[in-house]
gemmi code that builds the backbone of each chain (N, CA, C; Angstrom):
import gemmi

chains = {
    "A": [
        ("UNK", (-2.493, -17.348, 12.098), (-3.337, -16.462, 12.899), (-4.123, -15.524, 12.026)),
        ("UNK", (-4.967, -14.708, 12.652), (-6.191, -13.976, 11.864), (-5.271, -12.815, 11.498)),
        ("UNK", (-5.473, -12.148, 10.058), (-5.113, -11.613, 9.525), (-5.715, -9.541, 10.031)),
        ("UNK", (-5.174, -8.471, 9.171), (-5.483, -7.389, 9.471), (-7.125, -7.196, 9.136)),
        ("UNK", (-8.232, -6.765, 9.681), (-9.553, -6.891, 8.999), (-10.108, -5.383, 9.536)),
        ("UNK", (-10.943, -5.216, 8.666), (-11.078, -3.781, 8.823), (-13.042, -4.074, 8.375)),
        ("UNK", (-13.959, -3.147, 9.242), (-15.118, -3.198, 8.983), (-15.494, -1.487, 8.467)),
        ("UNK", (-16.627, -1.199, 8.018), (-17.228, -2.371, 7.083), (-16.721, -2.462, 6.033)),
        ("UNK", (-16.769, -3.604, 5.288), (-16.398, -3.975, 3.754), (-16.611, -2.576, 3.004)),
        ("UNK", (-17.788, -2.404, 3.074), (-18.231, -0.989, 2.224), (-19.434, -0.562, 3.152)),
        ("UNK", (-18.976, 0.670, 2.409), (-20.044, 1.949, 3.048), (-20.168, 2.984, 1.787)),
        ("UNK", (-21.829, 3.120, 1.907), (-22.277, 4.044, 1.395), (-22.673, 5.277, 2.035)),
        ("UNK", (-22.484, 6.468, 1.933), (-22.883, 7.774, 2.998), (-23.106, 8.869, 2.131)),
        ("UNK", (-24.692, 9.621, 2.558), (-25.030, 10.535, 2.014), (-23.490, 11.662, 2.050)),
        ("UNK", (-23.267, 12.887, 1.356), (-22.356, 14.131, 1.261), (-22.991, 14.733, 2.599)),
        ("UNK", (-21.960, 14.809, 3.667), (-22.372, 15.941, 4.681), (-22.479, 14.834, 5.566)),
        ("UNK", (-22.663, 13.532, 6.158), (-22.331, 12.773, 7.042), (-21.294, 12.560, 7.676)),
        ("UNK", (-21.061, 11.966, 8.838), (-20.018, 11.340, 9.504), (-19.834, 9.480, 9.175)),
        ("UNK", (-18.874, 9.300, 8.823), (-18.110, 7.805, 8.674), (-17.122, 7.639, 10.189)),
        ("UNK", (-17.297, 6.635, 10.212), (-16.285, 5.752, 11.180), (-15.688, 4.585, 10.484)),
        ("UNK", (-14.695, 4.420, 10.214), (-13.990, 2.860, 9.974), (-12.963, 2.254, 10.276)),
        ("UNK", (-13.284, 1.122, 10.653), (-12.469, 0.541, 11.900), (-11.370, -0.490, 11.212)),
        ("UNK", (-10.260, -0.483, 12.211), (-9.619, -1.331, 11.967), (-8.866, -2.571, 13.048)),
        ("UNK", (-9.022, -3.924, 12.625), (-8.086, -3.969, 13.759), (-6.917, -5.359, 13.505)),
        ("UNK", (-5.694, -4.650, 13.593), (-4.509, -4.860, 13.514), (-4.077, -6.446, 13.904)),
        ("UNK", (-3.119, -7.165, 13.598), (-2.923, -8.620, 13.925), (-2.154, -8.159, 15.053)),
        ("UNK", (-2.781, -8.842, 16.143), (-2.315, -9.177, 17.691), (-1.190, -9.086, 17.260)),
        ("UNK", (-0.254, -7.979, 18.453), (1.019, -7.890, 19.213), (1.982, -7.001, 18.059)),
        ("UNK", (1.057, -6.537, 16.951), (1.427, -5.672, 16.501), (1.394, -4.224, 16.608)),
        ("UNK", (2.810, -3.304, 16.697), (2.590, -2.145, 17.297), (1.955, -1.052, 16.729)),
        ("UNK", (2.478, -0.931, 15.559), (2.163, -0.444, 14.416), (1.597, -0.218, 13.604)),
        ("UNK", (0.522, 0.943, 13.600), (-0.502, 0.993, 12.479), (-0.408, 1.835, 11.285)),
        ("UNK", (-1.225, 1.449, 9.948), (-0.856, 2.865, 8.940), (-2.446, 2.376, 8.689)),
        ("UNK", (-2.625, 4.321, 8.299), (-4.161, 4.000, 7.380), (-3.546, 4.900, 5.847)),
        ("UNK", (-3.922, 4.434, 4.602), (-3.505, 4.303, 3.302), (-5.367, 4.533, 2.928)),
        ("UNK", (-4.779, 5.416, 1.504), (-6.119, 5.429, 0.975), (-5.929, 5.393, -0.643)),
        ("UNK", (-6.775, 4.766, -1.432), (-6.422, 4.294, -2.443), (-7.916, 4.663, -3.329)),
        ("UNK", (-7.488, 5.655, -4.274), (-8.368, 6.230, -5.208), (-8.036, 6.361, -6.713)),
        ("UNK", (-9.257, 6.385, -7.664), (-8.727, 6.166, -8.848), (-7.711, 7.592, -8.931)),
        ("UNK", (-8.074, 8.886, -8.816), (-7.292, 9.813, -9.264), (-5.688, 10.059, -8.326)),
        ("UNK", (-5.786, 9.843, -7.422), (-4.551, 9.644, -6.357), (-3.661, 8.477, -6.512)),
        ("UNK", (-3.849, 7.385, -6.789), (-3.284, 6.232, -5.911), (-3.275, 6.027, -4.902)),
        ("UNK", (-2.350, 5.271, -4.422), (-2.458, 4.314, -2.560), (-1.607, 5.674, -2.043)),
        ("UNK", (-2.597, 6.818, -0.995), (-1.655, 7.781, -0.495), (-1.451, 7.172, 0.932)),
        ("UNK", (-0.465, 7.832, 2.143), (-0.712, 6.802, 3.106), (-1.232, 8.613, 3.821)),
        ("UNK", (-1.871, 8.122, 5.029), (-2.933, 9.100, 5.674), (-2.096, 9.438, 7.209)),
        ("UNK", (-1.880, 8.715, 7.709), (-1.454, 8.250, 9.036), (-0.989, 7.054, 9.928)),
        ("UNK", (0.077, 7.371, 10.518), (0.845, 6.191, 11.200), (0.455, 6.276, 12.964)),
        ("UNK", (0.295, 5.246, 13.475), (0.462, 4.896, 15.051), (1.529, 3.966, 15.012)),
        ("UNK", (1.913, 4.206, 16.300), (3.008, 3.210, 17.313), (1.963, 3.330, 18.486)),
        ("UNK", (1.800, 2.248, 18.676), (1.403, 2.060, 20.495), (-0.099, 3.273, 20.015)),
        ("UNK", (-0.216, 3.852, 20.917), (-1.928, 4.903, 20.276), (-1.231, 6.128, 20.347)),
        ("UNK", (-0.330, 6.454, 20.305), (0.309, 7.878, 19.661), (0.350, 7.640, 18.114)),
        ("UNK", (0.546, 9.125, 17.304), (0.438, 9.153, 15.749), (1.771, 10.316, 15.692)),
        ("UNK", (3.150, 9.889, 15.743), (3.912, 10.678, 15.227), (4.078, 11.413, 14.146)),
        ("UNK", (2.915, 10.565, 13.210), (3.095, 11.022, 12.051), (1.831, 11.074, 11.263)),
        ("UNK", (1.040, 12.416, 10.753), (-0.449, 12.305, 10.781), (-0.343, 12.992, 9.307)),
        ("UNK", (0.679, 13.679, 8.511), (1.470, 14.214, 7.604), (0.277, 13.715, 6.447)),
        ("UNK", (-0.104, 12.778, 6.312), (-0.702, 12.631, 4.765), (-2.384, 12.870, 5.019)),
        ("UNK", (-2.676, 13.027, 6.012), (-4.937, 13.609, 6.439), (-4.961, 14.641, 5.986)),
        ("UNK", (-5.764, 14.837, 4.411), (-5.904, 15.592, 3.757), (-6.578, 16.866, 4.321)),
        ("UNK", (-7.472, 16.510, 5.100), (-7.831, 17.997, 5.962), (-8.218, 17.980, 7.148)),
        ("UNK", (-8.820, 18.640, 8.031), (-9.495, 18.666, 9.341), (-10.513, 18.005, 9.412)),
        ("UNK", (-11.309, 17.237, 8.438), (-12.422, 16.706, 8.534), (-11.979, 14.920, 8.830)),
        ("UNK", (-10.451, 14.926, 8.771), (-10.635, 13.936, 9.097), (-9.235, 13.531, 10.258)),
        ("UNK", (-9.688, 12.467, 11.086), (-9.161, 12.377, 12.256), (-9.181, 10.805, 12.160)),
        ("UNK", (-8.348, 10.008, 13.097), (-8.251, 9.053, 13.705), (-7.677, 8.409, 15.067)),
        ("UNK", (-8.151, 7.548, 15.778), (-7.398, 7.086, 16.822), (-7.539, 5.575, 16.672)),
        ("UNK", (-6.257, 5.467, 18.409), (-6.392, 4.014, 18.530), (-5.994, 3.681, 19.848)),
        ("UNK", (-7.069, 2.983, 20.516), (-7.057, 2.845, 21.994), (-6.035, 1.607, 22.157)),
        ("UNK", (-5.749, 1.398, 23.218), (-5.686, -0.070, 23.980), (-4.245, -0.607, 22.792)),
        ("UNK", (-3.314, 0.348, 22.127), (-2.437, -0.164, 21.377), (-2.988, -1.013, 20.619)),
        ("UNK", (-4.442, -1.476, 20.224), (-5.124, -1.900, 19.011), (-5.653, -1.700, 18.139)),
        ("UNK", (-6.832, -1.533, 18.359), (-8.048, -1.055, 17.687), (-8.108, 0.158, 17.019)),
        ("UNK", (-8.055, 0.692, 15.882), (-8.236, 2.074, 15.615), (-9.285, 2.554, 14.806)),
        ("UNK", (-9.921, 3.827, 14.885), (-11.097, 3.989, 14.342), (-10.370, 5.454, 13.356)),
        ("UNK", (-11.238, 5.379, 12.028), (-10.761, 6.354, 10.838), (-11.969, 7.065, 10.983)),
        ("UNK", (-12.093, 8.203, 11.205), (-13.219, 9.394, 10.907), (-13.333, 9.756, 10.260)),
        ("UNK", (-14.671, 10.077, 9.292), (-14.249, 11.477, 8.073), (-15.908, 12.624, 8.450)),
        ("UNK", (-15.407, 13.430, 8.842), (-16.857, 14.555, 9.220), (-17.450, 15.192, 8.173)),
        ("UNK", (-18.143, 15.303, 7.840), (-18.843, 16.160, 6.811), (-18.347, 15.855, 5.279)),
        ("UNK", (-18.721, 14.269, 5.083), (-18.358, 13.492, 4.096), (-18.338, 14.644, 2.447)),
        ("UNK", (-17.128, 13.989, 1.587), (-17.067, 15.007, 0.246), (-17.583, 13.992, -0.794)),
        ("UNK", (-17.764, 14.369, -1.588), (-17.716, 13.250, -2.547), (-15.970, 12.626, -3.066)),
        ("UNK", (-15.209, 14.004, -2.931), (-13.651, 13.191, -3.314), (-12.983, 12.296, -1.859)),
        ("UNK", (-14.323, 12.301, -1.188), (-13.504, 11.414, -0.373), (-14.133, 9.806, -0.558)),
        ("UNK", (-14.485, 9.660, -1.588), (-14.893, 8.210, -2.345), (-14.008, 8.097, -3.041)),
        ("UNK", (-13.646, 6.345, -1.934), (-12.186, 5.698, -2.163), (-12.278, 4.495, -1.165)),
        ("UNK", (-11.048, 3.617, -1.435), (-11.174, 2.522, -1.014), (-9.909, 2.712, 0.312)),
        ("UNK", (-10.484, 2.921, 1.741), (-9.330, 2.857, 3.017), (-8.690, 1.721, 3.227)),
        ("UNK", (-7.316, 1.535, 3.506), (-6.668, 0.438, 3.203), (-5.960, 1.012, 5.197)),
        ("UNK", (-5.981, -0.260, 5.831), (-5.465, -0.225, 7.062), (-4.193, -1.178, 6.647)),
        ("UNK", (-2.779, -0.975, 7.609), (-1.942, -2.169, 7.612), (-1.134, -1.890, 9.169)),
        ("UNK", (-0.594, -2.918, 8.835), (-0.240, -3.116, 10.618), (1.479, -3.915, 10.607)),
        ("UNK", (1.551, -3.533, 11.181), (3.735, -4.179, 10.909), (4.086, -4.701, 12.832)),
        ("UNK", (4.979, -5.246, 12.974), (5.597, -5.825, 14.413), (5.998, -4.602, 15.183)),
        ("UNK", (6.657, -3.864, 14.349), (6.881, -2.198, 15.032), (7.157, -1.219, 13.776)),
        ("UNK", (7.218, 0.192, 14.262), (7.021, 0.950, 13.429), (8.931, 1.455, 12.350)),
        ("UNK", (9.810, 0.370, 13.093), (11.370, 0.974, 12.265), (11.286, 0.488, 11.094)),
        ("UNK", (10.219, 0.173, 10.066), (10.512, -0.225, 8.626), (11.062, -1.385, 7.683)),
        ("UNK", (11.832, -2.105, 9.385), (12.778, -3.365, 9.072), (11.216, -4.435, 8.902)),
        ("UNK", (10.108, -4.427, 9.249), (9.246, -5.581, 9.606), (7.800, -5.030, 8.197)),
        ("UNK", (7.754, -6.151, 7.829), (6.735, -5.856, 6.386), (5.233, -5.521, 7.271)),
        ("UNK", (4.799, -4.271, 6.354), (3.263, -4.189, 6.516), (2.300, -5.242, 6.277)),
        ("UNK", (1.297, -5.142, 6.986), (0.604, -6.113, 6.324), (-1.029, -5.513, 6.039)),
        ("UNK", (-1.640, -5.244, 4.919), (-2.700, -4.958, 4.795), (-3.776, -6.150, 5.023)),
        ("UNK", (-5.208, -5.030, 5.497), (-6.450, -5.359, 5.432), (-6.935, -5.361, 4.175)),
        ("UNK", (-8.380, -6.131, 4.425), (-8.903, -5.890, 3.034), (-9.748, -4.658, 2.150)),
        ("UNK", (-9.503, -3.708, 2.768), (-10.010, -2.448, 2.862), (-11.550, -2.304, 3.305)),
        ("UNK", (-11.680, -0.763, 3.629), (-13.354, -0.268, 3.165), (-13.657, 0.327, 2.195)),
        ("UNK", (-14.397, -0.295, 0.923), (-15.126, 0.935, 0.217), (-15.478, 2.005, 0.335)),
        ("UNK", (-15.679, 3.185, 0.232), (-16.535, 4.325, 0.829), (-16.480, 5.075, -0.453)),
        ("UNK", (-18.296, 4.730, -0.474), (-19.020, 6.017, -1.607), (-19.731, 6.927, -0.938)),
        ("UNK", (-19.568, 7.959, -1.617), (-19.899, 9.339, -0.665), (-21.248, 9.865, -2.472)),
        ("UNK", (-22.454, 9.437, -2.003), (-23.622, 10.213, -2.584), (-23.848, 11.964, -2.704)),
    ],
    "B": [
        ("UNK", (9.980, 16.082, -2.154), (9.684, 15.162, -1.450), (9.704, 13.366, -2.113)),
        ("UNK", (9.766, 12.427, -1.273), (10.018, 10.997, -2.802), (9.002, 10.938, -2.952)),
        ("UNK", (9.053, 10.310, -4.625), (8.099, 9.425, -5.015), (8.487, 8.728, -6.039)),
        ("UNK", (7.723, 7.366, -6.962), (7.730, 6.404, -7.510), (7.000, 6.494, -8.549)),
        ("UNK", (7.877, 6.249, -9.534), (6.879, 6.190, -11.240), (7.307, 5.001, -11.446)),
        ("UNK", (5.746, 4.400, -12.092), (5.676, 2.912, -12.766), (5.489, 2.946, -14.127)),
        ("UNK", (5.757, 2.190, -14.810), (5.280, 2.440, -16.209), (3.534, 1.857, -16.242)),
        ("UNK", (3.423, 3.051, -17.107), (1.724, 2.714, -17.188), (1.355, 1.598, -18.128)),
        ("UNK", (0.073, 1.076, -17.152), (-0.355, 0.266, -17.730), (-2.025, 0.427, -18.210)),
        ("UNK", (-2.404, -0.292, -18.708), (-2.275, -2.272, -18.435), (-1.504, -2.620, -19.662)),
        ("UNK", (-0.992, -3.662, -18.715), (-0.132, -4.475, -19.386), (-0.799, -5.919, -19.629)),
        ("UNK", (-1.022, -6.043, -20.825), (-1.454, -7.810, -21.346), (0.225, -8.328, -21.776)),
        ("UNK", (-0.487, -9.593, -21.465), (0.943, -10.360, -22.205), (0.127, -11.932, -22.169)),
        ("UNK", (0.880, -13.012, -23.094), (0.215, -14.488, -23.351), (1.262, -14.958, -22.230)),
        ("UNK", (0.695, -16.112, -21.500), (1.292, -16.899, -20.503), (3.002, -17.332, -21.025)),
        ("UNK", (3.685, -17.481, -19.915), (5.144, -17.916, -20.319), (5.590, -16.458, -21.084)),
        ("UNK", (5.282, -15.501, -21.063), (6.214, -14.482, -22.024), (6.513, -14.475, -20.892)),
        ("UNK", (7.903, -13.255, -21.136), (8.825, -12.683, -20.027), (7.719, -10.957, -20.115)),
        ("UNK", (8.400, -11.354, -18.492), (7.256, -9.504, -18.216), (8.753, -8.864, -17.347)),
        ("UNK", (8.598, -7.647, -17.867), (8.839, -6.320, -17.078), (8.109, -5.300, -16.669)),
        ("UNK", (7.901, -4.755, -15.429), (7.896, -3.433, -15.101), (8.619, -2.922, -14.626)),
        ("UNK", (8.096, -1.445, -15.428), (9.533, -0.585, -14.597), (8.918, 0.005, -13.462)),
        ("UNK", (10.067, 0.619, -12.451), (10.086, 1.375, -11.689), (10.899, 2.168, -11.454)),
        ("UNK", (11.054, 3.911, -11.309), (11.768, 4.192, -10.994), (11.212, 5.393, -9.638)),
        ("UNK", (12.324, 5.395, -8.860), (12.295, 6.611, -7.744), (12.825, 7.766, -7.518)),
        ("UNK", (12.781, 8.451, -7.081), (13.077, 10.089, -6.802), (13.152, 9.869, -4.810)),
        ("UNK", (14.213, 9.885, -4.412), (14.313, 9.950, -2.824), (15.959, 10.006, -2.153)),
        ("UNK", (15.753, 10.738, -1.152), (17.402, 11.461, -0.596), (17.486, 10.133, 0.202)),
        ("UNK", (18.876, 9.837, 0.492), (19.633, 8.791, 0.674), (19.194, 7.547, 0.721)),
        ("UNK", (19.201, 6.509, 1.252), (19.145, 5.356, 0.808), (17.624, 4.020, 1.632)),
        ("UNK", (16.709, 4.545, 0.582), (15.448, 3.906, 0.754), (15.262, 2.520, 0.576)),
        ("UNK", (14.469, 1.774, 1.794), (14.060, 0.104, 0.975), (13.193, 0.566, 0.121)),
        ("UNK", (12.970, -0.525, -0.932), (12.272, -0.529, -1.904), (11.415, -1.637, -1.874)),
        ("UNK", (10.222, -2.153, -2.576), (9.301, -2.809, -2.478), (8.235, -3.293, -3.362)),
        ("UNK", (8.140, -4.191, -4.107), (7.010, -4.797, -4.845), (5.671, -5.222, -4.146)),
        ("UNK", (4.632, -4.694, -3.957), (3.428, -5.295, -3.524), (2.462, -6.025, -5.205)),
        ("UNK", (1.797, -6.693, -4.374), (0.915, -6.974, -5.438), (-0.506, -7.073, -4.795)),
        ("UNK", (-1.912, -6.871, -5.519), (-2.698, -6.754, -5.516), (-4.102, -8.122, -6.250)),
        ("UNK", (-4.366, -8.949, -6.190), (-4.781, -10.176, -6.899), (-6.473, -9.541, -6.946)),
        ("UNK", (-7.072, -9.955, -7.587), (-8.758, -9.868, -7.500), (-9.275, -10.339, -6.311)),
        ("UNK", (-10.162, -9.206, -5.758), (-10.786, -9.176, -5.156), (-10.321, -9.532, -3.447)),
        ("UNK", (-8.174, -9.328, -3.807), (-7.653, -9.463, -2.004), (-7.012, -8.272, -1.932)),
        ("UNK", (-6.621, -8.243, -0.157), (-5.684, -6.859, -0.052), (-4.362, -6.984, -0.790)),
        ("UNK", (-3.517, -6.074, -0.307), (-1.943, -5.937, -0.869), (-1.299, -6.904, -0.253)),
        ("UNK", (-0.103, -7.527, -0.710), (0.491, -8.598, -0.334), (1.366, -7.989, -0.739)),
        ("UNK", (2.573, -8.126, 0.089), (4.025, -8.258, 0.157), (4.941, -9.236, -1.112)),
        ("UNK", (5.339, -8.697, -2.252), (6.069, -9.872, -3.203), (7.391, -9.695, -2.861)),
        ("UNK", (8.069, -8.700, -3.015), (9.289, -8.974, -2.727), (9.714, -7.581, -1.940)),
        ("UNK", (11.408, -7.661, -1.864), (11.582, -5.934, -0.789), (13.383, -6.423, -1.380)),
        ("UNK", (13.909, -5.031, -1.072), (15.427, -5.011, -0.872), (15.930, -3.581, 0.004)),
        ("UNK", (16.927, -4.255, 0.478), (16.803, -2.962, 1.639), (17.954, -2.074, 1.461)),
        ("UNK", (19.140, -2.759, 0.281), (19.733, -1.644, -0.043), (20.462, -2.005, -1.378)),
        ("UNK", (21.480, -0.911, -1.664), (21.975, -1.084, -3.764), (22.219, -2.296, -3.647)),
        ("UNK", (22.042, -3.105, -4.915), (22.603, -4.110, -5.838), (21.903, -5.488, -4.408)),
        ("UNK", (20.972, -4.965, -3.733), (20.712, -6.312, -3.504), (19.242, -6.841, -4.020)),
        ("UNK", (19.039, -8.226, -4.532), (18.193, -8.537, -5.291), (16.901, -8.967, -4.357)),
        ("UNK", (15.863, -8.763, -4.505), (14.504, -9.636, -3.774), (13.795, -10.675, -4.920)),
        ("UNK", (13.502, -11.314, -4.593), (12.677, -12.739, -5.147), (11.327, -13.421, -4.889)),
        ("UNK", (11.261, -13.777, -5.057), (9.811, -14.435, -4.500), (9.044, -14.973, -5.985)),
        ("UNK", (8.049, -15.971, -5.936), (7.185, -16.856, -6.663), (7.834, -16.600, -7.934)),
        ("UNK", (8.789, -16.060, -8.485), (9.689, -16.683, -9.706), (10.023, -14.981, -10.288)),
        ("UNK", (9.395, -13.868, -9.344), (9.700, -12.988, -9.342), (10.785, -11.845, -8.997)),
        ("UNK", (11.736, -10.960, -9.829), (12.765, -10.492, -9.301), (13.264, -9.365, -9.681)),
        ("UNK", (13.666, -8.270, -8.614), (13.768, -6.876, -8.640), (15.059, -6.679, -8.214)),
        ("UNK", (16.057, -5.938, -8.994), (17.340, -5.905, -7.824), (17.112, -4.275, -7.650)),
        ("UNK", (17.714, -4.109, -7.002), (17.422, -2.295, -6.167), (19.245, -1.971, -6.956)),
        ("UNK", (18.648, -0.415, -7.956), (19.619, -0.188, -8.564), (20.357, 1.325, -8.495)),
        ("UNK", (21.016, 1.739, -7.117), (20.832, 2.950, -6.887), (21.318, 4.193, -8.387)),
        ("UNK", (22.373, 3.152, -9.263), (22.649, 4.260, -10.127), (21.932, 4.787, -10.866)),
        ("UNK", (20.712, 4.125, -11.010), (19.609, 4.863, -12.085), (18.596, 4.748, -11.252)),
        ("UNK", (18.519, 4.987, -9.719), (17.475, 5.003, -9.314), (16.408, 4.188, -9.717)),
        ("UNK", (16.075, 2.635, -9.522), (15.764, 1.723, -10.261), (15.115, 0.545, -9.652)),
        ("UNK", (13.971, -0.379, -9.869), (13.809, -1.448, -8.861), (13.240, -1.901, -10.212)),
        ("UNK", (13.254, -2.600, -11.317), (12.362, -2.991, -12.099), (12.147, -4.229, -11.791)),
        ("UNK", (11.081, -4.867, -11.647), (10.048, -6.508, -11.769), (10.139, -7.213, -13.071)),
        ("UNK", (10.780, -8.158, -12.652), (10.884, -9.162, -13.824), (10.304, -10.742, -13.270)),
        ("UNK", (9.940, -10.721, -14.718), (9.536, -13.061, -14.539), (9.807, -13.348, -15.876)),
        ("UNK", (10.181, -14.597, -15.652), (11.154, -14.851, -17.121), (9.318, -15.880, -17.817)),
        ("UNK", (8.702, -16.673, -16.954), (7.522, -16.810, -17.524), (6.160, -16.433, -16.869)),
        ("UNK", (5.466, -15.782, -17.376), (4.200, -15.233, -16.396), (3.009, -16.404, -16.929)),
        ("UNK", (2.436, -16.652, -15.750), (1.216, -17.376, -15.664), (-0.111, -16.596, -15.500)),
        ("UNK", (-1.241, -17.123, -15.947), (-2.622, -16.814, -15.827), (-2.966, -16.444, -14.747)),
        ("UNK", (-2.181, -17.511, -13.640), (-2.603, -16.562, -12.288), (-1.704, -15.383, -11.302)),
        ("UNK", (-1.070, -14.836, -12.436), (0.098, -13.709, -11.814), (-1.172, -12.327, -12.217)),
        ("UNK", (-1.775, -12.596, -12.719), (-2.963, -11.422, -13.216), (-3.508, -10.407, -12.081)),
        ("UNK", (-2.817, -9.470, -11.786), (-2.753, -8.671, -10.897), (-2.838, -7.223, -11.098)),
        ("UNK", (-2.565, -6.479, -9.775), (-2.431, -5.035, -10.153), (-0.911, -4.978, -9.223)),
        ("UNK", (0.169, -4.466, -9.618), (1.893, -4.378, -8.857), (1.749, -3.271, -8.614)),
        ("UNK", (2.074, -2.947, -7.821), (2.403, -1.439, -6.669), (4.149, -1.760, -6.672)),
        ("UNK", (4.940, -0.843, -6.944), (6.321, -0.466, -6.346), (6.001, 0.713, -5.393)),
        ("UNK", (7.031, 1.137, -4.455), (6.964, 1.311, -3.091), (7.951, 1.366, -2.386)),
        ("UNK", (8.291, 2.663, -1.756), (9.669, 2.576, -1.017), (9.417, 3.292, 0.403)),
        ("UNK", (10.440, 3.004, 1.094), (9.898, 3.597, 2.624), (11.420, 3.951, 3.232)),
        ("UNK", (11.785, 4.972, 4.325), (12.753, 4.924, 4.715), (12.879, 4.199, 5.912)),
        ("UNK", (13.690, 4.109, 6.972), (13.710, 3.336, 7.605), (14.134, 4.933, 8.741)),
        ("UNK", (12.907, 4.661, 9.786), (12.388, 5.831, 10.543), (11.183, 6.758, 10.027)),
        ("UNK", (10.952, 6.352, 9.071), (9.815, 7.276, 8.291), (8.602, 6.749, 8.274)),
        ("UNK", (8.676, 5.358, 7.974), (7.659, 4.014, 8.509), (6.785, 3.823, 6.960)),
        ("UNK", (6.381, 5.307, 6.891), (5.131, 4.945, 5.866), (5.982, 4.363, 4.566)),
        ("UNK", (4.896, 3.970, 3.838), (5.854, 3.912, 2.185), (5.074, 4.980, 0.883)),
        ("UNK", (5.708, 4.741, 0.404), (5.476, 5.654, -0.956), (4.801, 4.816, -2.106)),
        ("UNK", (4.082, 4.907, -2.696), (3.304, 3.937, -3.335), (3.821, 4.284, -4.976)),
        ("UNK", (4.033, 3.999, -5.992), (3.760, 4.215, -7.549), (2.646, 4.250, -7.748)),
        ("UNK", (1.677, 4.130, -8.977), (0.217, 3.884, -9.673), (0.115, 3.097, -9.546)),
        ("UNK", (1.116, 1.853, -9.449), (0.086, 0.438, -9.971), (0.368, 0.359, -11.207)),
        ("UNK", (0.650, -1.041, -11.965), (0.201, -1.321, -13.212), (-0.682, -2.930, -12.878)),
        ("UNK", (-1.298, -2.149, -13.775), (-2.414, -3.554, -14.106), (-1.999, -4.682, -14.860)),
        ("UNK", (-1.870, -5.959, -14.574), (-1.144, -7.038, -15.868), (-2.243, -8.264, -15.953)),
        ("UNK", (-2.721, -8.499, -17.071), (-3.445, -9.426, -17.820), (-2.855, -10.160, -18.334)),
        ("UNK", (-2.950, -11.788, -17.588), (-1.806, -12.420, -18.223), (-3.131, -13.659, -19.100)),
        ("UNK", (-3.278, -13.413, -20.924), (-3.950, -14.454, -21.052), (-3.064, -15.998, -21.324)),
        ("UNK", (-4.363, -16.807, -21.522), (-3.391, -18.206, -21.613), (-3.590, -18.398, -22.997)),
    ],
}
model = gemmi.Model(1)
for chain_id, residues in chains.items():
    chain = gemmi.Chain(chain_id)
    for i, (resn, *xyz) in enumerate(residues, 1):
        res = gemmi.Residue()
        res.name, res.seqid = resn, gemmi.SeqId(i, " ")
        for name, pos in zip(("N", "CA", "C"), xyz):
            atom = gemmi.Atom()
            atom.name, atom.element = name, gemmi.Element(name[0])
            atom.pos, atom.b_iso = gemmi.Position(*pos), 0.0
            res.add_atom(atom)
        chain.add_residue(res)
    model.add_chain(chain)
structure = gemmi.Structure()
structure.add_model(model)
structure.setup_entities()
């Protein structure tokens, strides 16, 4: 079956824009994480869903950035008033449910350069 | 709070040598642990996992045993191939916590 895929591949965005990037999860999976992966950081993880609640939102570096996810699928990554340190590669993954026993499975990320 | 140190890389090595990386962790009671790998130009893939002490994970000729006394998961292959040429993520997660904890990454160049 079709794997985790996340649009767009890459994005370029002037400093001071809004980004959207989407993800969407392999069918009948409950579980979402968004992960962000930069040269000076590494792979940090950002935020978790079960079902479209986010128990756990602990790693969104600030208020500028937000996410949801409707319909227990689909989820969209925001970033408002783009930085330049927020040029990095978003990594979505998706698991059977959220108890840890069931392997993640990543997308192929989005690029995002921030001009 | 946990986290995961890898030994830095990049790591070259000629095909058929034996490879190690290390890993070690910093985390309160008893975490799975996890090898991802990274290939050119795909996402992260799942190589191996162990979910608690002294048990070993495996996969494509690859093998980590989870070592709680030294806090420990190191990656071994007794011969590495041209196409093991990757970037390895170690990685641990609790079980209720969901997310995982990532290391740096080491980079490995395997020539032939």
């Amino acid at each position: 079956g079709a794997g985790v895929s996340q649009s767009p591949s890459n994005k370029v965005t002037e400093k001071g824009k809004d980004v959207e990037l989407r993800c969407d999860p392999i069918s009948g999976h409950t579980a979402l994480y968004w992960y962000r992966q930069s040269l000076g950081q590494g792979l940090e993880f950002l935020i978790y869903f079960q079902g479209n609640s986010a128990p756990d939102k602990s790693g969104l570096p600030s208020d500028r950035f937000s996410a949801e996810r409707t319909g227990g699928s689909v989820s969209t990554l925001t970033i408002q008033r783009t930085q330049q340190e927020d040029s990095a590669v978003y990594l979505c993954a998706s698991s059977f449910d959220g108890t840890g026993v069931y392997e993640q499975y990543f997308g192929p990320g989005t690029r995002l350069t921030v001009t | 709070g946990d986290s995961v140190t890898q030994m830095e890389g990049p790591v070259t090595l000629s095909e058929e040598a034996f490879l190690t990386i290390n890993c070690t962790y910093t985390a309160t009671g008893y975490p799975s642990l996890f090898w991802y790998v990274q290939y050119p130009g795909e996402g992260l893939q799942l190589l191996l996992k162990a979910t608690k002490a002294d048990d070993k994970g495996s996969n494509k000729g690859f093998e980590a045993t989870y070592r709680k006394e030294t806090t420990s998961f190191h990656l071994e292959k007794g011969s590495v191939q041209v196409s093991d040429s990757a970037v390895y993520f170690c990685a641990l997660s609790h079980q209720g916590a969901q997310k995982l904890v990532f290391g740096q990454g080491t980079r490995l160049t395997i020539n032939p």
